[in-house]
C-alpha positions in Angstrom: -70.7 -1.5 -34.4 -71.2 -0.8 -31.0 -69.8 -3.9 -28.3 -73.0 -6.5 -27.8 -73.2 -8.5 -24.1 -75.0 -11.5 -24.1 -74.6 -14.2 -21.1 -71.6 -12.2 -19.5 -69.4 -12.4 -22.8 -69.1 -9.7 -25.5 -68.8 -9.5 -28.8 -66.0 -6.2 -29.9 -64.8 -5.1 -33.2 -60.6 -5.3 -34.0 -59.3 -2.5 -35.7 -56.1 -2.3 -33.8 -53.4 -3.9 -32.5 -54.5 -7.2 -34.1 -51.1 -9.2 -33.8 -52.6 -11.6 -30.9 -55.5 -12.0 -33.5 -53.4 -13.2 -36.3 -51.0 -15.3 -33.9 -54.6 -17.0 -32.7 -55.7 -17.3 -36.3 -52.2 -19.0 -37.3 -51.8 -21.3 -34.6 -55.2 -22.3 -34.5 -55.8 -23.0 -38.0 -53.0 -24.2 -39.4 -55.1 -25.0 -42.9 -55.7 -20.8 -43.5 -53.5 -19.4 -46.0 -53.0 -16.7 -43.6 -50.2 -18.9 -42.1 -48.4 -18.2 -44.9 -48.5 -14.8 -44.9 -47.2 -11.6 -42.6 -48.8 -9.6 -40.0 -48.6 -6.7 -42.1 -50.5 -8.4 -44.8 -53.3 -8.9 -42.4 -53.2 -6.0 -40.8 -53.5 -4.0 -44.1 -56.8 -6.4 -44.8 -58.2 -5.1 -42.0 -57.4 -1.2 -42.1 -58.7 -1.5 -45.8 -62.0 -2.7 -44.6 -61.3 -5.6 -46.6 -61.9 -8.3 -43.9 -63.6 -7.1 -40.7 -62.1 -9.0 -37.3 -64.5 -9.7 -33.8 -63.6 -11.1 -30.2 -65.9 -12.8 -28.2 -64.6 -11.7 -24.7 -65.2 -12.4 -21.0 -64.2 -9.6 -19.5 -60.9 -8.9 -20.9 -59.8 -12.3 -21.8 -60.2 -13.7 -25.8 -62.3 -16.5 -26.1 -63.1 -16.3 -29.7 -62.0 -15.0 -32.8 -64.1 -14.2 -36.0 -63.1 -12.8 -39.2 -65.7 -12.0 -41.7 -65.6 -10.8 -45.7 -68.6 -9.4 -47.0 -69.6 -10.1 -50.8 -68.6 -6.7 -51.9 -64.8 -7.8 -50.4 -64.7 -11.3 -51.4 -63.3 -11.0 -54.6 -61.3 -8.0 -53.6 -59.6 -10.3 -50.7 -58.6 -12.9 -53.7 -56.8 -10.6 -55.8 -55.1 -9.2 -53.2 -53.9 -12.4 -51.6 -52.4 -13.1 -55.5 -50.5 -10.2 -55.3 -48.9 -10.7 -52.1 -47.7 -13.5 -53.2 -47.0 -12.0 -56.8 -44.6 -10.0 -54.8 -43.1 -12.5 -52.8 -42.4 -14.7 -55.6 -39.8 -16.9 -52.4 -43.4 -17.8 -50.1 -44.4 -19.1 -53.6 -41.6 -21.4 -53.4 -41.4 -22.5 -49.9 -45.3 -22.9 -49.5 -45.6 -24.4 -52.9 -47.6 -27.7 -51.9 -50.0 -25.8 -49.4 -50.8 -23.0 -52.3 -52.1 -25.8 -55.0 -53.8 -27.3 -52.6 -55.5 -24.0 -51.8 -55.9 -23.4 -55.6 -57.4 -26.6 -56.7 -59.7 -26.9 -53.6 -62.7 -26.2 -56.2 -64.8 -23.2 -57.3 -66.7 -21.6 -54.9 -70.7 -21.8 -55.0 -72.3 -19.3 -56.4 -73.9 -16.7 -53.4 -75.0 -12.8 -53.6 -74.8 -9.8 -51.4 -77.3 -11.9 -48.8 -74.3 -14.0 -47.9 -71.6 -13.2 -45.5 -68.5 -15.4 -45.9 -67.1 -16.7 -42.2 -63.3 -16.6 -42.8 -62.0 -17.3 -39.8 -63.9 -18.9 -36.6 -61.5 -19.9 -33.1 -63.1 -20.9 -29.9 -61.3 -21.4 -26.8 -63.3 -24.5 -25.3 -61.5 -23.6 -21.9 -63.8 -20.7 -21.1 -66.5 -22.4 -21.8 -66.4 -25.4 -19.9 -68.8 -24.2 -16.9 -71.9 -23.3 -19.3 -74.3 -26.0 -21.0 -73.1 -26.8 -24.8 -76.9 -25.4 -26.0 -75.6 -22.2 -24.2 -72.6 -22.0 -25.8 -74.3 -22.5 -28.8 -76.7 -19.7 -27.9 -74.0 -17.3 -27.6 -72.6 -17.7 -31.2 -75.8 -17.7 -33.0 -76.4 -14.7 -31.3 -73.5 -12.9 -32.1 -73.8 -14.2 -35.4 -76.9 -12.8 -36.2 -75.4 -9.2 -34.5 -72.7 -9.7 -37.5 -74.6 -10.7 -39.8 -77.3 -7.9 -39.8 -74.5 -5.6 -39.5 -73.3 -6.1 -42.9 -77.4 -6.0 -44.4 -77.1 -10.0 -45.0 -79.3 -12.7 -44.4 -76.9 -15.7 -44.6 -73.7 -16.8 -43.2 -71.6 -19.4 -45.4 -68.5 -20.8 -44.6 -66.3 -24.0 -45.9 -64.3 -26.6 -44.1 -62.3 -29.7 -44.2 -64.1 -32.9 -44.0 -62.1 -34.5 -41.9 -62.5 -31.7 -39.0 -64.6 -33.1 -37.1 -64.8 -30.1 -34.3 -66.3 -28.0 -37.5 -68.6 -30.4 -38.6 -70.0 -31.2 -35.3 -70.4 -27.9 -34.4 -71.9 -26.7 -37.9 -74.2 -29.5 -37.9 -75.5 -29.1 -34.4 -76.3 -25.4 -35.1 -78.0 -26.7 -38.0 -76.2 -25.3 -40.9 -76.8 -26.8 -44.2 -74.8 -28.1 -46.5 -75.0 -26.4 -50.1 -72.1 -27.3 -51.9 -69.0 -30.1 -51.9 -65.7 -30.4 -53.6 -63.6 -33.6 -53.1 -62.0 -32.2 -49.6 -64.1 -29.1 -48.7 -67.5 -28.8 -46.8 -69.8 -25.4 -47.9 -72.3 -24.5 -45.3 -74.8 -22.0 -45.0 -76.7 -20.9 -42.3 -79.9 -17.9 -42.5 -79.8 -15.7 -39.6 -83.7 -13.1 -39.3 
């Protein structure tokens, strides 16, 4: 995938060099399991084609971050998440608590290879502040919809914590739909033409 401008930002695929994209990804969601894993780990995800990783840029600063698994991966990024932790039976141990919470979150809903699963999703309000909230908006659904036809999908379907309230405003306001609820976690779907 080519870069895409739109409103003087740009949207760029991450194959390399992605260890300011896993430091943003830790410190900004400190929910992911990924903050309980390495760099390498990551990195190996992505150089496996087993989670793809985009920037929204302007010029050459980061302004977002988006990590995306496709339905072929999804699955695939499961079992290989077990056995990282299979074989490093200590971050069992010391992340104990966050794991079973990660565990017994609730099944996922059923979806197909229409769906494209947002994993990761960071926006830095800061570079943002001089443009219109519908504008911002505009970007992302854009960009979206570049992502998501990339992969031959039609939907984009992430899940969240109820109680963060930055997600659900932001879901809600660019009207993706709730499909599914377990007793902490938020599925929402959105169907990018």
């Amino acid at each position: 995938m080519k870069n895409i401008n739109f409103k003087s930002y740009s949207l760029k695929r991450k194959k390399k060099n992605l260890n300011q994209i896993f430091d943003i990804v830790c410190n900004e969601i400190p929910a992911s399991l990924f903050t309980k894993m390495d760099y390498d780990f990551f990195q190996k995800l992505v150089k496996k084609k087993i989670i793809y990783v985009f920037t929204v840029n302007k010029g050459k600063i980061i302004t977002s971050v988006i990590t995306v698994v496709d339905y072929n991966n999804y699955n695939v990024l499961k079992r290989e998440i077990m056995l990282f932790f299979l074989k490093n039976p200590i971050k069992i141990l010391l992340n104990f608590k966050h794991l079973i919470r990660s565990i017994f979150k609730g099944s996922e809903p059923t979806f197909n290879k229409n769906f494209l699963h947002l994993l990761h999703f960071v926006i830095y309000k800061k570079y943002f502040m001089k443009i219109s909230l519908k504008s911002k908006d505009s970007i992302f659904n854009y960009f979206f919809k570049k992502i998501v036809k990339n992969f031959n999908a039609k939907i984009l379907f992430l899940c969240y914590e109820k109680d963060n309230m930055a997600a659900k405003n932001f879901y809600s306001r660019n009207k993706f739909k709730i499909y599914a609820e377990r007793p902490k976690i938020l599925f929402v779907k959105k169907k990018y033409i």
